[in-house]
C-alpha positions in Angstrom: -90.6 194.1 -0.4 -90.4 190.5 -1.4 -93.9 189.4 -3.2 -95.6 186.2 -2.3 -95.8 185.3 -5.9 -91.5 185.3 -6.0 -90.1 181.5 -7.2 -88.5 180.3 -3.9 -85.0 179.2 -4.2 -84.1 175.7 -3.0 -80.3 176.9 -1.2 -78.8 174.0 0.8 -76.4 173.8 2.6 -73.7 171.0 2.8 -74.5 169.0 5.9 -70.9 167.9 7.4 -70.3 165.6 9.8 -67.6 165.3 12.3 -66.4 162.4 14.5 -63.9 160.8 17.1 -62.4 162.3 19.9 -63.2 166.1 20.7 -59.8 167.0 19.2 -60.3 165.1 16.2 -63.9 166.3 15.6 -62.3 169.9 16.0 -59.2 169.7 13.7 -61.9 168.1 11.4 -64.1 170.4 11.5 -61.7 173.3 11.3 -59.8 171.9 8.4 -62.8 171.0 6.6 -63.9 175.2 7.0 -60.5 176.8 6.8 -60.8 179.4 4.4 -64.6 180.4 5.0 -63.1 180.4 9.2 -60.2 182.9 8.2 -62.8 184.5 5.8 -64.8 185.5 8.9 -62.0 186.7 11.5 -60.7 189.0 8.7 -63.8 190.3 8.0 -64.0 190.7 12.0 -60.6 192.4 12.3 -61.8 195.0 9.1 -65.2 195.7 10.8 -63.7 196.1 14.3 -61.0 198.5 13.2 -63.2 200.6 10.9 -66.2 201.2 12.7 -64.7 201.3 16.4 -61.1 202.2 15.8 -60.3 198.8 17.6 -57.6 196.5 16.7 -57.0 192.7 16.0 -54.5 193.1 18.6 -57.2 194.5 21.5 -60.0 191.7 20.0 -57.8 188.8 21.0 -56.9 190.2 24.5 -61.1 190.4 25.2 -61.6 187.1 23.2 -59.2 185.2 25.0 -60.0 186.1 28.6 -63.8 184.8 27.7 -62.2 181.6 26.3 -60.0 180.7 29.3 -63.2 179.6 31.1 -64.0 177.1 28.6 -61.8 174.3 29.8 -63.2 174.1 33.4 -67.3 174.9 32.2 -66.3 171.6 29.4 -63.0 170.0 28.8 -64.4 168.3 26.0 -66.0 171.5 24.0 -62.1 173.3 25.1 -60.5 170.0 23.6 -62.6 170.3 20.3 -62.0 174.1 20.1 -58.6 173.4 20.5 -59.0 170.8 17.9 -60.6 173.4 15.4 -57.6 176.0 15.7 -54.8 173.8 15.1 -57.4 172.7 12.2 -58.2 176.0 10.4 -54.3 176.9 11.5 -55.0 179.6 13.6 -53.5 180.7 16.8 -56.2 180.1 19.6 -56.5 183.4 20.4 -57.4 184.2 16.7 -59.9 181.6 16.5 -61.5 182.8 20.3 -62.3 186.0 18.6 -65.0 183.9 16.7 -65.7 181.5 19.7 -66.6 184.4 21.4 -68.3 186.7 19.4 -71.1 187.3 21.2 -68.8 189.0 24.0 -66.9 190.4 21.7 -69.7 191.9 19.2 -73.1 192.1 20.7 -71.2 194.3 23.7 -70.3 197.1 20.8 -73.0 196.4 18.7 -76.0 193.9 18.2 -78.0 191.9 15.7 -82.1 191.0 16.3 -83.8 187.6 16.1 -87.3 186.3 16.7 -87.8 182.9 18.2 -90.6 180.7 19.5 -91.8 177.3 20.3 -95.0 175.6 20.0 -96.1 172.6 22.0 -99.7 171.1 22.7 -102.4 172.3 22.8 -101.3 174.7 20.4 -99.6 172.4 17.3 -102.0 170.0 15.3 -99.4 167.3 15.3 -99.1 167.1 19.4 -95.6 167.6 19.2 -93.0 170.4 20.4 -91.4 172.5 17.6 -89.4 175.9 17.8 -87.8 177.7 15.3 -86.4 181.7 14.5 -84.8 184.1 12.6 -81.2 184.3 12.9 -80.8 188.0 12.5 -77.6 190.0 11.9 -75.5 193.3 10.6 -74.2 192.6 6.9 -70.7 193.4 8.1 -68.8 191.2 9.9 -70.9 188.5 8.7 -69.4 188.3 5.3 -73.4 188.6 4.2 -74.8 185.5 5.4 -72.3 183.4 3.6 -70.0 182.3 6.5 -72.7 180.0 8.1 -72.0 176.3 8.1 -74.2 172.6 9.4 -71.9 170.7 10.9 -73.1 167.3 12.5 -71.2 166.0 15.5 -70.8 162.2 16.1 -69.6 162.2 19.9 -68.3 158.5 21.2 -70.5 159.4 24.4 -73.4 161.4 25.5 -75.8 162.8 22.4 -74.6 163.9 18.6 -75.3 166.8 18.0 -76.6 168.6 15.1 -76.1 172.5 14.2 -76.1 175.6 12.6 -73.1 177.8 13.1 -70.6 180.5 12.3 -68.2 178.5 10.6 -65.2 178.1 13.7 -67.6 178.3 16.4 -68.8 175.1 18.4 -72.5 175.8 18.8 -75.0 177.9 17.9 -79.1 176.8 16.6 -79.4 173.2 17.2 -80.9 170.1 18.0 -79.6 166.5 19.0 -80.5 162.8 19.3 -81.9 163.1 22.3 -85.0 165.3 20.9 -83.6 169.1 22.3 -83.7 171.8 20.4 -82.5 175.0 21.1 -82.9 179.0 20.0 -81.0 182.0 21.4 -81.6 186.0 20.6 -80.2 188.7 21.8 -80.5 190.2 25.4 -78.7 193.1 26.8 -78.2 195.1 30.1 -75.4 197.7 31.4 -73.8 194.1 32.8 -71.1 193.3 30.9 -68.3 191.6 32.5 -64.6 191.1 30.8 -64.6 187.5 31.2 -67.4 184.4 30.6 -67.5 181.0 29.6 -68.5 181.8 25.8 -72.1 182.1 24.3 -71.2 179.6 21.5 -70.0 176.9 24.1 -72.9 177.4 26.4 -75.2 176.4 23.3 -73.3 174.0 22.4 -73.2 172.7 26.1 -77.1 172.6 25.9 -77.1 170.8 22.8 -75.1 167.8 25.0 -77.7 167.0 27.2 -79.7 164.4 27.4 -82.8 166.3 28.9 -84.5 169.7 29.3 -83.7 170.2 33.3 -80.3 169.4 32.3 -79.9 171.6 29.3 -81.7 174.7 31.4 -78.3 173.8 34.2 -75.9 173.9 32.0 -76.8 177.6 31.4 -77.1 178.1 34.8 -74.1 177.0 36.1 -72.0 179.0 33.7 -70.4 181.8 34.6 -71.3 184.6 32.0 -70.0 187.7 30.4 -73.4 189.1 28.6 -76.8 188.8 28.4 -78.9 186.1 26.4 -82.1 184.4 25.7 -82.5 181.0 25.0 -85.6 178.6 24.0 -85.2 175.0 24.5 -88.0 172.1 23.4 -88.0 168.8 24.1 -89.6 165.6 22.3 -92.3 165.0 24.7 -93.7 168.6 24.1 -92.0 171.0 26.6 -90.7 174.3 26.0 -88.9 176.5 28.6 -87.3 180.1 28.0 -84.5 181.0 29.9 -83.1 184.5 30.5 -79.7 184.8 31.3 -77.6 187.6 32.9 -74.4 188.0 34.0 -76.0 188.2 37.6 -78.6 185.9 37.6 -81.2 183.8 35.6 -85.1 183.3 35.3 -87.2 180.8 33.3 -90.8 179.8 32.3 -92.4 177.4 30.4 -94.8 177.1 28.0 -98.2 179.1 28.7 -100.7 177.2 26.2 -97.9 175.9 24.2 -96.5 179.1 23.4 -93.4 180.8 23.8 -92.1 183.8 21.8 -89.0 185.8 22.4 -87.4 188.8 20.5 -84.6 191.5 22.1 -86.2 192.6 25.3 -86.0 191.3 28.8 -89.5 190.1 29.9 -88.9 188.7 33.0 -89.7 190.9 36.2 -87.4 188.7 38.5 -84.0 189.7 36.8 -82.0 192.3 38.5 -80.6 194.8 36.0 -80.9 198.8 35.8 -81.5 199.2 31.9 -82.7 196.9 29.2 -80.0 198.5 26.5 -81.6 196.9 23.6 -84.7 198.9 24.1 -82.7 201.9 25.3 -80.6 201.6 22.1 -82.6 204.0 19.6 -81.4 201.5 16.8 -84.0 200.3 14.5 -83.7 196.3 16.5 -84.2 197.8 19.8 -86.9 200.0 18.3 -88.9 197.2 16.6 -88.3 194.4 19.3 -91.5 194.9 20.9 -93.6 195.1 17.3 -91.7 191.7 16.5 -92.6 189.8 19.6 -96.5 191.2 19.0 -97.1 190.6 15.4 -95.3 186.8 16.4 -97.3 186.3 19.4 -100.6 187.1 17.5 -99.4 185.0 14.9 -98.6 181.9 16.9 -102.3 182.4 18.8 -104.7 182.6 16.4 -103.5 179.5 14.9 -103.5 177.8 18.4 -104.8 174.3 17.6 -103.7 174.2 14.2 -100.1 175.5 13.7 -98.5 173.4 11.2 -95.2 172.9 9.9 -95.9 175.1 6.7 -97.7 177.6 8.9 -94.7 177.8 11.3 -92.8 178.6 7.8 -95.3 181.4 6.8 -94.5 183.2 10.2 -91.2 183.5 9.9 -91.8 185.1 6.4 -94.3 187.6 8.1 -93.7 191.3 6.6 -95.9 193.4 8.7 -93.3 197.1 9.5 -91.5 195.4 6.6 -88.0 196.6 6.6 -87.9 195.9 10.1 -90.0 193.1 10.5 -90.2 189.1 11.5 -88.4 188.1 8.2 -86.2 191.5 7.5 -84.1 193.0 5.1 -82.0 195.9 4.9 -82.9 199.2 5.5 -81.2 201.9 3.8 -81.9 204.3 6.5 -79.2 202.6 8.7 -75.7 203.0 9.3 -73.8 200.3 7.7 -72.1 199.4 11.0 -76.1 198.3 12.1 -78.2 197.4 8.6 -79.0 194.0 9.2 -81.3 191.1 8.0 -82.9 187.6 8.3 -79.6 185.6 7.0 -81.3 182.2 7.5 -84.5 180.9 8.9 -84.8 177.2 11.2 -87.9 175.3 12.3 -86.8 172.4 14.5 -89.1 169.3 15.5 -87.2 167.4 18.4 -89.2 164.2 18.6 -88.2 163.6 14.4 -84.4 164.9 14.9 -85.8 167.5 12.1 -84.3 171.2 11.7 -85.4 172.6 7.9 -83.7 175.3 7.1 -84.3 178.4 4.4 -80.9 179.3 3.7 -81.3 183.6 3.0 -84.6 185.2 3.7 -87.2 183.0 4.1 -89.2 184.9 1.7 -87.1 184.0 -0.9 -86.1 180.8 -0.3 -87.7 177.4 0.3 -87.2 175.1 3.7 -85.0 172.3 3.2 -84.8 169.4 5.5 -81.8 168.5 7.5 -82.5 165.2 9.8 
Protein backbone atom coordinates (compact mmCIF):
# COMPACT_ATOMS: atom_id res chain seq x y z
CA UNK A 1 0.00 0.00 0.00
CA UNK A 2 1.25 3.46 -0.95
CA UNK A 3 2.27 5.50 2.33
CA UNK A 4 1.26 9.05 2.88
CA UNK A 5 4.73 9.97 3.65
CA UNK A 6 5.67 8.84 -0.36
CA UNK A 7 7.38 12.09 -2.46
CA UNK A 8 4.55 12.74 -5.02
CA UNK A 9 5.56 12.88 -8.55
CA UNK A 10 4.75 15.95 -10.58
CA UNK A 11 3.69 13.72 -14.18
CA UNK A 12 2.19 16.06 -16.84
CA UNK A 13 0.95 15.59 -19.53
CA UNK A 14 1.39 17.51 -22.87
CA UNK A 15 -1.67 19.62 -23.30
CA UNK A 16 -2.36 19.67 -27.28
CA UNK A 17 -4.49 21.70 -28.99
CA UNK A 18 -6.36 21.17 -32.14
CA UNK A 19 -8.09 23.59 -34.48
CA UNK A 20 -10.07 24.42 -37.81
CA UNK A 21 -12.56 22.54 -39.42
CA UNK A 22 -13.71 19.10 -37.85
CA UNK A 23 -11.57 17.29 -40.42
CA UNK A 24 -8.65 19.36 -39.91
CA UNK A 25 -8.84 19.21 -36.03
CA UNK A 26 -9.09 15.26 -36.61
CA UNK A 27 -6.17 14.66 -39.15
CA UNK A 28 -4.39 16.99 -36.59
CA UNK A 29 -5.05 15.39 -33.87
CA UNK A 30 -4.50 11.94 -35.30
CA UNK A 31 -1.22 12.79 -36.88
CA UNK A 32 -0.01 14.51 -33.87
CA UNK A 33 -0.77 10.75 -31.81
CA UNK A 34 -0.04 8.29 -34.50
CA UNK A 35 2.21 5.89 -33.06
CA UNK A 36 0.72 5.94 -29.27
CA UNK A 37 -2.99 5.53 -31.56
CA UNK A 38 -1.54 2.27 -33.44
CA UNK A 39 0.15 1.52 -30.08
CA UNK A 40 -3.27 1.07 -28.56
CA UNK A 41 -5.31 -0.95 -31.45
CA UNK A 42 -2.44 -3.46 -31.44
CA UNK A 43 -2.47 -3.81 -28.02
CA UNK A 44 -6.35 -4.17 -28.59
CA UNK A 45 -6.02 -6.79 -31.38
CA UNK A 46 -3.27 -8.92 -28.79
CA UNK A 47 -5.70 -8.63 -25.78
CA UNK A 48 -8.85 -9.53 -27.87
CA UNK A 49 -7.27 -12.57 -29.46
CA UNK A 50 -5.55 -13.89 -26.34
CA UNK A 51 -8.01 -13.74 -23.77
CA UNK A 52 -11.28 -14.26 -25.98
CA UNK A 53 -10.02 -16.07 -28.95
CA UNK A 54 -11.45 -13.10 -31.04
CA UNK A 55 -9.87 -11.60 -34.03
CA UNK A 56 -8.92 -8.15 -35.44
CA UNK A 57 -10.98 -9.19 -38.25
CA UNK A 58 -14.47 -9.89 -35.92
CA UNK A 59 -13.45 -6.42 -33.70
CA UNK A 60 -13.82 -4.22 -36.80
CA UNK A 61 -17.12 -5.92 -37.99
CA UNK A 62 -18.69 -4.91 -34.11
CA UNK A 63 -16.67 -1.58 -34.17
CA UNK A 64 -17.82 -0.43 -37.31
CA UNK A 65 -21.61 -1.11 -37.07
CA UNK A 66 -21.39 1.12 -33.69
CA UNK A 67 -19.64 3.84 -35.75
CA UNK A 68 -22.01 4.04 -38.65
CA UNK A 69 -24.45 5.95 -36.36
CA UNK A 70 -22.05 8.59 -35.73
CA UNK A 71 -22.62 10.67 -38.89
CA UNK A 72 -26.44 11.21 -38.38
CA UNK A 73 -26.13 11.62 -34.01
CA UNK A 74 -23.03 14.50 -35.23
CA UNK A 75 -21.68 15.14 -38.70
CA UNK A 76 -19.19 17.23 -37.25
CA UNK A 77 -17.72 14.57 -34.44
CA UNK A 78 -18.03 11.76 -37.81
CA UNK A 79 -16.13 14.57 -39.92
CA UNK A 80 -13.35 14.87 -37.14
CA UNK A 81 -13.23 11.11 -36.64
CA UNK A 82 -12.79 10.79 -40.10
CA UNK A 83 -10.30 13.51 -39.89
CA UNK A 84 -8.23 11.47 -37.18
CA UNK A 85 -8.03 8.13 -39.36
CA UNK A 86 -6.75 9.51 -42.40
CA UNK A 87 -4.47 11.28 -39.72
CA UNK A 88 -2.96 8.36 -37.65
CA UNK A 89 -3.27 6.44 -41.26
CA UNK A 90 -5.66 3.99 -40.33
CA UNK A 91 -8.43 2.48 -42.15
CA UNK A 92 -11.76 3.75 -40.43
CA UNK A 93 -12.75 0.64 -39.35
CA UNK A 94 -9.36 0.13 -37.49
CA UNK A 95 -9.58 3.40 -35.81
CA UNK A 96 -13.63 2.59 -34.81
CA UNK A 97 -12.26 -0.30 -32.83
CA UNK A 98 -10.89 2.54 -30.46
CA UNK A 99 -13.85 4.98 -31.12
CA UNK A 100 -15.82 2.40 -29.79
CA UNK A 101 -14.33 0.68 -27.16
CA UNK A 102 -16.73 0.85 -24.80
CA UNK A 103 -19.07 -1.41 -27.01
CA UNK A 104 -16.43 -3.31 -27.94
CA UNK A 105 -14.69 -3.95 -24.41
CA UNK A 106 -16.87 -3.22 -21.42
CA UNK A 107 -19.51 -5.86 -23.30
CA UNK A 108 -16.61 -8.80 -22.79
CA UNK A 109 -15.05 -7.36 -19.97
CA UNK A 110 -15.12 -4.11 -17.72
CA UNK A 111 -12.95 -1.54 -15.83
CA UNK A 112 -14.37 0.37 -12.36
CA UNK A 113 -14.38 4.19 -11.67
CA UNK A 114 -15.61 6.39 -8.89
CA UNK A 115 -17.05 9.69 -9.63
CA UNK A 116 -18.78 12.60 -7.91
CA UNK A 117 -19.69 16.20 -7.89
CA UNK A 118 -20.06 18.70 -5.22
CA UNK A 119 -22.05 21.90 -5.44
CA UNK A 120 -23.46 24.30 -2.60
CA UNK A 121 -24.18 23.87 0.23
CA UNK A 122 -21.62 21.27 0.38
CA UNK A 123 -18.14 23.11 -1.19
CA UNK A 124 -16.62 26.04 0.78
CA UNK A 125 -15.93 27.96 -2.41
CA UNK A 126 -19.86 27.96 -3.57
CA UNK A 127 -18.96 26.54 -6.66
CA UNK A 128 -19.74 23.12 -8.57
CA UNK A 129 -16.82 20.72 -8.95
CA UNK A 130 -16.71 16.95 -9.96
CA UNK A 131 -14.04 14.77 -10.43
CA UNK A 132 -13.14 10.56 -10.54
CA UNK A 133 -10.99 7.83 -10.95
CA UNK A 134 -10.61 6.66 -14.29
CA UNK A 135 -10.26 3.01 -13.66
CA UNK A 136 -9.13 0.17 -15.96
CA UNK A 137 -7.49 -3.56 -16.78
CA UNK A 138 -3.64 -3.19 -17.42
CA UNK A 139 -4.08 -4.91 -20.67
CA UNK A 140 -5.38 -3.32 -23.44
CA UNK A 141 -4.55 -0.09 -21.96
CA UNK A 142 -0.86 -0.29 -22.75
CA UNK A 143 -0.67 0.51 -18.61
CA UNK A 144 -1.96 3.84 -18.47
CA UNK A 145 0.40 5.25 -20.99
CA UNK A 146 -1.91 5.57 -24.07
CA UNK A 147 -3.91 8.54 -22.43
CA UNK A 148 -3.67 11.95 -24.12
CA UNK A 149 -5.21 16.02 -23.34
CA UNK A 150 -6.08 17.22 -26.33
CA UNK A 151 -7.72 20.75 -26.48
CA UNK A 152 -10.29 21.49 -29.28
CA UNK A 153 -10.59 24.96 -30.82
CA UNK A 154 -14.03 24.59 -32.73
CA UNK A 155 -14.86 27.77 -35.17
CA UNK A 156 -18.48 27.52 -33.59
CA UNK A 157 -20.32 26.33 -30.51
CA UNK A 158 -17.80 25.69 -27.26
CA UNK A 159 -13.92 24.34 -27.29
CA UNK A 160 -13.55 21.75 -25.64
CA UNK A 161 -11.07 20.43 -23.37
CA UNK A 162 -10.26 16.60 -22.55
CA UNK A 163 -8.83 13.58 -21.43
CA UNK A 164 -8.86 10.66 -23.70
CA UNK A 165 -7.67 7.41 -25.19
CA UNK A 166 -5.39 8.67 -27.67
CA UNK A 167 -7.75 8.20 -31.17
CA UNK A 168 -10.96 8.64 -29.45
CA UNK A 169 -12.95 11.98 -29.58
CA UNK A 170 -14.21 12.34 -26.05
CA UNK A 171 -13.93 11.06 -22.97
CA UNK A 172 -13.47 13.20 -19.18
CA UNK A 173 -13.89 16.80 -19.93
CA UNK A 174 -14.86 20.11 -19.55
CA UNK A 175 -15.49 23.28 -21.96
CA UNK A 176 -15.78 27.00 -22.19
CA UNK A 177 -18.96 27.02 -21.45
CA UNK A 178 -18.40 25.82 -17.62
CA UNK A 179 -19.62 21.72 -18.23
CA UNK A 180 -17.86 19.28 -17.01
CA UNK A 181 -18.48 15.82 -17.43
CA UNK A 182 -17.60 12.12 -15.71
CA UNK A 183 -18.71 8.65 -16.98
CA UNK A 184 -18.29 5.05 -15.12
CA UNK A 185 -19.23 2.00 -15.96
CA UNK A 186 -22.91 0.54 -16.03
CA UNK A 187 -24.03 -2.75 -17.22
CA UNK A 188 -27.19 -4.83 -17.90
CA UNK A 189 -28.06 -8.09 -20.08
CA UNK A 190 -28.94 -5.16 -22.78
CA UNK A 191 -26.47 -5.10 -25.15
CA UNK A 192 -27.41 -4.17 -28.60
CA UNK A 193 -24.89 -4.69 -31.88
CA UNK A 194 -25.20 -1.23 -32.90
CA UNK A 195 -25.04 2.50 -31.01
CA UNK A 196 -23.86 5.80 -31.62
CA UNK A 197 -20.38 5.38 -29.70
CA UNK A 198 -19.75 6.12 -25.93
CA UNK A 199 -16.70 8.32 -26.80
CA UNK A 200 -18.84 10.47 -29.19
CA UNK A 201 -21.75 10.80 -26.91
CA UNK A 202 -19.11 12.39 -24.29
CA UNK A 203 -17.75 14.23 -26.56
CA UNK A 204 -21.34 15.44 -27.81
CA UNK A 205 -21.87 16.53 -24.14
CA UNK A 206 -18.84 18.39 -23.95
CA UNK A 207 -20.38 20.64 -27.06
CA UNK A 208 -23.09 22.11 -25.38
CA UNK A 209 -23.54 25.12 -24.23
CA UNK A 210 -25.75 24.18 -21.07
CA UNK A 211 -26.71 21.30 -18.65
CA UNK A 212 -30.44 20.55 -20.18
CA UNK A 213 -28.74 20.38 -23.33
CA UNK A 214 -25.78 18.22 -22.42
CA UNK A 215 -28.33 15.69 -20.39
CA UNK A 216 -30.29 15.65 -24.38
CA UNK A 217 -27.68 14.89 -26.15
CA UNK A 218 -27.45 11.60 -24.20
CA UNK A 219 -30.86 11.09 -24.47
CA UNK A 220 -31.48 11.35 -27.92
CA UNK A 221 -28.79 8.91 -28.78
CA UNK A 222 -29.46 5.74 -29.74
CA UNK A 223 -27.18 3.35 -27.57
CA UNK A 224 -25.51 0.06 -27.65
CA UNK A 225 -24.54 -0.38 -23.67
CA UNK A 226 -24.96 0.86 -20.49
CA UNK A 227 -23.33 4.06 -18.89
CA UNK A 228 -23.30 6.59 -16.22
CA UNK A 229 -22.52 9.99 -16.58
CA UNK A 230 -22.14 13.14 -14.09
CA UNK A 231 -22.34 16.54 -15.57
CA UNK A 232 -21.73 20.03 -13.51
CA UNK A 233 -22.30 23.26 -14.58
CA UNK A 234 -20.66 26.82 -13.53
CA UNK A 235 -23.58 28.01 -11.67
CA UNK A 236 -23.43 24.98 -9.17
CA UNK A 237 -25.63 22.19 -10.74
CA UNK A 238 -24.89 18.62 -10.92
CA UNK A 239 -27.20 15.99 -12.52
CA UNK A 240 -26.41 12.10 -12.96
CA UNK A 241 -27.68 10.48 -15.74
CA UNK A 242 -28.20 6.69 -16.19
CA UNK A 243 -28.24 5.47 -19.54
CA UNK A 244 -29.55 2.14 -21.04
CA UNK A 245 -29.93 0.93 -24.20
CA UNK A 246 -33.83 1.11 -23.41
CA UNK A 247 -34.20 4.00 -21.58
CA UNK A 248 -32.71 6.81 -19.29
CA UNK A 249 -33.20 8.33 -15.64
CA UNK A 250 -31.58 11.33 -13.94
CA UNK A 251 -31.33 13.31 -10.67
CA UNK A 252 -29.73 16.10 -9.42
CA UNK A 253 -27.82 17.06 -6.74
CA UNK A 254 -29.29 16.03 -3.10
CA UNK A 255 -27.35 18.61 -0.75
CA UNK A 256 -24.77 19.16 -3.31
CA UNK A 257 -23.76 15.65 -3.56
CA UNK A 258 -23.58 13.16 -6.16
CA UNK A 259 -21.50 9.95 -6.07
CA UNK A 260 -21.52 7.15 -8.64
CA UNK A 261 -19.51 3.91 -8.95
CA UNK A 262 -20.53 0.55 -11.14
CA UNK A 263 -24.09 -0.13 -10.06
CA UNK A 264 -27.36 1.02 -11.29
CA UNK A 265 -29.14 3.06 -8.59
CA UNK A 266 -32.01 4.22 -10.22
CA UNK A 267 -35.37 2.29 -9.49
CA UNK A 268 -37.10 3.66 -12.76
CA UNK A 269 -34.75 1.80 -15.31
CA UNK A 270 -36.12 -1.21 -16.81
CA UNK A 271 -33.50 -3.98 -16.98
CA UNK A 272 -33.49 -7.69 -15.52
CA UNK A 273 -29.83 -7.85 -14.02
CA UNK A 274 -27.37 -5.33 -12.96
CA UNK A 275 -24.27 -7.55 -14.46
CA UNK A 276 -21.68 -5.52 -12.81
CA UNK A 277 -22.87 -6.65 -9.49
CA UNK A 278 -23.72 -10.02 -10.76
CA UNK A 279 -20.15 -10.26 -12.14
CA UNK A 280 -18.22 -11.98 -9.11
CA UNK A 281 -15.19 -9.93 -10.32
CA UNK A 282 -13.39 -7.98 -7.68
CA UNK A 283 -15.13 -4.24 -9.49
CA UNK A 284 -18.49 -5.63 -9.27
CA UNK A 285 -17.74 -6.97 -5.88
CA UNK A 286 -16.32 -3.67 -4.44
CA UNK A 287 -18.70 -1.23 -6.29
CA UNK A 288 -21.00 -0.80 -3.47
CA UNK A 289 -17.91 -0.39 -0.72
CA UNK A 290 -16.61 2.38 -3.24
CA UNK A 291 -19.72 4.38 -3.53
CA UNK A 292 -19.96 4.15 0.59
CA UNK A 293 -16.56 4.86 1.75
CA UNK A 294 -17.02 8.07 -1.12
CA UNK A 295 -20.36 9.04 -0.06
CA UNK A 296 -19.20 9.20 3.68
CA UNK A 297 -16.31 10.91 2.56
CA UNK A 298 -18.00 13.64 0.55
CA UNK A 299 -20.67 14.18 3.72
CA UNK A 300 -18.77 14.67 6.53
CA UNK A 301 -16.94 17.32 4.88
CA UNK A 302 -20.28 18.92 3.73
CA UNK A 303 -19.65 22.68 4.11
CA UNK A 304 -16.08 22.50 3.75
CA UNK A 305 -14.87 20.34 0.88
CA UNK A 306 -12.05 21.93 -0.67
CA UNK A 307 -10.04 21.46 -3.68
CA UNK A 308 -7.16 19.68 -1.75
CA UNK A 309 -9.75 17.69 0.15
CA UNK A 310 -11.49 16.67 -3.11
CA UNK A 311 -7.73 15.39 -3.87
CA UNK A 312 -7.45 13.38 -0.54
CA UNK A 313 -10.69 11.36 -1.56
CA UNK A 314 -9.69 10.18 -4.55
CA UNK A 315 -6.47 8.94 -2.78
CA UNK A 316 -8.73 7.20 -0.12
CA UNK A 317 -7.34 3.45 0.60
CA UNK A 318 -9.96 2.00 2.84
CA UNK A 319 -10.35 -2.28 1.21
CA UNK A 320 -7.02 -1.10 -0.35
CA UNK A 321 -6.36 -3.23 -3.23
CA UNK A 322 -9.70 -2.63 -4.26
CA UNK A 323 -10.43 0.66 -3.20
CA UNK A 324 -11.31 4.51 -4.30
CA UNK A 325 -7.66 5.03 -5.59
CA UNK A 326 -6.61 1.19 -6.55
CA UNK A 327 -3.89 -0.77 -7.58
CA UNK A 328 -3.39 -4.11 -8.72
CA UNK A 329 -4.34 -7.04 -7.12
CA UNK A 330 -2.42 -10.14 -7.67
CA UNK A 331 -5.31 -12.27 -6.91
CA UNK A 332 -6.80 -11.42 -10.36
CA UNK A 333 -6.72 -12.79 -13.60
CA UNK A 334 -4.59 -10.73 -15.85
CA UNK A 335 -7.53 -10.37 -18.32
CA UNK A 336 -9.38 -8.16 -15.12
CA UNK A 337 -6.32 -6.66 -12.66
CA UNK A 338 -6.87 -3.25 -13.01
CA UNK A 339 -6.08 0.24 -11.36
CA UNK A 340 -6.53 3.97 -10.88
CA UNK A 341 -4.56 5.11 -14.24
CA UNK A 342 -5.20 8.78 -13.70
CA UNK A 343 -7.18 10.88 -11.30
CA UNK A 344 -9.33 14.47 -12.52
CA UNK A 345 -11.00 17.12 -10.30
CA UNK A 346 -12.81 19.66 -12.63
CA UNK A 347 -14.15 23.23 -11.56
CA UNK A 348 -16.50 24.44 -14.48
CA UNK A 349 -16.92 28.13 -13.45
CA UNK A 350 -12.64 28.41 -13.73
CA UNK A 351 -12.34 26.18 -17.05
CA UNK A 352 -9.97 24.07 -14.44
CA UNK A 353 -9.46 20.15 -14.73
CA UNK A 354 -6.10 19.17 -12.51
CA UNK A 355 -5.06 16.06 -13.20
CA UNK A 356 -2.65 13.30 -11.24
CA UNK A 357 -1.27 11.49 -13.98
CA UNK A 358 -0.91 7.49 -12.31
CA UNK A 359 -2.30 6.84 -8.91
CA UNK A 360 -3.21 9.74 -7.20
CA UNK A 361 -1.27 8.44 -4.24
CA UNK A 362 1.66 8.75 -5.95
CA UNK A 363 1.49 11.57 -7.92
CA UNK A 364 0.66 15.28 -7.40
CA UNK A 365 -2.40 17.31 -9.27
CA UNK A 366 -1.36 19.39 -11.94
CA UNK A 367 -3.46 22.05 -13.39
CA UNK A 368 -4.74 22.13 -16.90
CA UNK A 369 -7.01 25.46 -17.64
Amino acid sequence: MCSSMIQRQARKFELWEVSGDAYDRGFAYGSRYKRLISTLLQSHYVFYDRYFKISPAQMRKRASKCCSNIESYSPEIYEEVRGTADGAALAEDDLAVLVAFCEVYYSTISGGCTAFAVSPPATAPGEACSGMNNDEALDPWVNGDCAVVVRFRRKSGPDVMSYLWAGVPGMIGLNTSGISVCTTLIQTEQVLEAGVPHSVIMREVLQQSNLENAVEAIERASRAVSLNYLIADETGRACNVEATPSGCDKWFAKNGVLVHTNHILSRNLAFRKDMVLASGISFGLDTEFRYGRMSDLVESNAGNVTLTRMFDFLRDHSNHPSSICRHPNPAEPLATRSRTMDSLVMVPAKREMWIAHGNPCENEFLKYA
